[in-house]
C-alpha positions as CSV (number, residue, x, y, z in Angstrom):
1,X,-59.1,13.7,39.1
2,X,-56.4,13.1,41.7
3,X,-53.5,15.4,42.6
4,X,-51.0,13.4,40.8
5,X,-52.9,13.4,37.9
6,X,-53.5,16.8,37.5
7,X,-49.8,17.3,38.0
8,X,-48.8,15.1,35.1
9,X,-51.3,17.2,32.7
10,X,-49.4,20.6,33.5
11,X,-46.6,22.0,31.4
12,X,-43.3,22.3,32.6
13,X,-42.8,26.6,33.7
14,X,-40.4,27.0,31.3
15,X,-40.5,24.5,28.2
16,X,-36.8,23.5,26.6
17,X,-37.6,24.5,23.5
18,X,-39.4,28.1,24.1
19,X,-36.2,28.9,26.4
20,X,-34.0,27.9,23.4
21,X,-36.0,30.1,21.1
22,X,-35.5,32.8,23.4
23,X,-32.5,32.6,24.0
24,X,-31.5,32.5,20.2
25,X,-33.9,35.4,19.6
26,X,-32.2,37.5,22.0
27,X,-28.5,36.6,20.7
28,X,-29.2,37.6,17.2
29,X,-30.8,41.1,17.8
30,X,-28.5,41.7,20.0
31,X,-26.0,40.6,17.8
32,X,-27.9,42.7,15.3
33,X,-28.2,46.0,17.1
34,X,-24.4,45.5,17.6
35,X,-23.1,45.8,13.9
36,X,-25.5,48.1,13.0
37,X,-23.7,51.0,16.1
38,X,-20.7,49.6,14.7
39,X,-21.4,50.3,11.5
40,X,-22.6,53.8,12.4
41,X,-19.5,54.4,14.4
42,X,-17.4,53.4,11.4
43,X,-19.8,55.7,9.2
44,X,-19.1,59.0,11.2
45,X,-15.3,58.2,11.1
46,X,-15.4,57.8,7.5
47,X,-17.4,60.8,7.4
48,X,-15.0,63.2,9.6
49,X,-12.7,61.9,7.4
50,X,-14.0,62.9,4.3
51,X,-15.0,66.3,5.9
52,X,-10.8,67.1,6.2
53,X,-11.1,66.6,2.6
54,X,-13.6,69.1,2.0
55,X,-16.3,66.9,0.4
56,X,-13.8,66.3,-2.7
57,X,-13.4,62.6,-4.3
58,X,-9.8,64.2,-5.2
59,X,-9.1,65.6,-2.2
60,X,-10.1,62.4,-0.1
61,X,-8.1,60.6,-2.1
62,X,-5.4,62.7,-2.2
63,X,-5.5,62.6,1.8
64,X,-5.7,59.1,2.3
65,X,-2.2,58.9,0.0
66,X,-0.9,61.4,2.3
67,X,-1.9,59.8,5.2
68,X,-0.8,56.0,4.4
69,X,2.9,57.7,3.3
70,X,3.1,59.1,7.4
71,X,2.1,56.0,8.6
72,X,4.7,53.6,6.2
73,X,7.6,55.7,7.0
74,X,6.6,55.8,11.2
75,X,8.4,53.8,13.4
76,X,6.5,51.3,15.1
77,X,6.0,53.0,18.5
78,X,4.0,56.0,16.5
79,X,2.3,53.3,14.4
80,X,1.2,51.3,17.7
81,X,0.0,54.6,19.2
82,X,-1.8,55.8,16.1
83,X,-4.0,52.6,15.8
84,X,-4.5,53.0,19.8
85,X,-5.9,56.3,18.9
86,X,-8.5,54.7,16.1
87,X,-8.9,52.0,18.2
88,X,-10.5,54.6,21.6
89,X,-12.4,56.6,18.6
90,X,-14.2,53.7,17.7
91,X,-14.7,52.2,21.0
92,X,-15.9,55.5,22.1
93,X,-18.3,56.4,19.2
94,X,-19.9,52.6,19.8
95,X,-20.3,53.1,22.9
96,X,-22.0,56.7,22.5
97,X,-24.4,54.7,19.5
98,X,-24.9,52.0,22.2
99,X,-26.0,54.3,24.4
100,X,-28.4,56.5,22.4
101,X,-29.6,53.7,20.9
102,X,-30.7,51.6,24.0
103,X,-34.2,52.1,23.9
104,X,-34.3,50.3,20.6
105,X,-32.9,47.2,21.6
106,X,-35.2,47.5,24.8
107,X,-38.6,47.7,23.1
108,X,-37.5,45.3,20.6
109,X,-37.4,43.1,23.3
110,X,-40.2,44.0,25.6
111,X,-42.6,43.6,22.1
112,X,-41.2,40.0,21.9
113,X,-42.5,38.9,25.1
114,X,-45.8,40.0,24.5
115,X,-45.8,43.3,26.2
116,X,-47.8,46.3,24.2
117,X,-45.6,49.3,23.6
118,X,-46.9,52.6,21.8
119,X,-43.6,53.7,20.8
């Protein structure tokens, strides 16, 4: 065989299609790994929540009443600064998920590319 024939007969490094799949794969479990810390985040606010109202259905009720009445009758500077504060919670109790939960999204993807993990 000649030299230019041998060339022709070799695959590309990095077919089209596997790099698509690849790509695609990685979106959606990062994507994936994503809601599921934000989900978690939203889950421990929910549950600080319901821990200010003692465990109760009543009382939880009772204290989301109470706290919808403070923020209707706030101006809008307190409102703005109040959803600030919910906003840095969140983005801080992602990020804390994201960060404990790294490892996760790293073996999911070293398993994917064939490496052998005993985690």
């Amino acid at each position: 065989m000649t030299a230019l024939a041998t060339s022709r007969m070799r695959k590309p490094a990095i077919a089209p299609r596997r790099l698509f799949q690849d790509i695609a794969y990685s979106l959606v479990s990062v994507s994936c790994w994503l809601a599921i810390n934000c989900l978690a985040a939203a889950g421990v606010m929910l549950g600080f929540f319901a821990l200010m109202a003692n465990l109760s259905v009543d009382q939880f009720f009772a204290e989301t009443a109470n706290l919808s009445n403070h923020y209707l009758a706030a101006d809008s500077e307190r409102r703005s600064e109040f959803s600030e504060i919910l906003l840095y919670l969140f983005g801080g109790l992602v990020l804390f998920f994201c960060i404990t939960r790294r490892a996760a999204l790293l073996s999911g993807t070293a398993t994917s590319k064939g490496d052998m993990s005993n985690d």
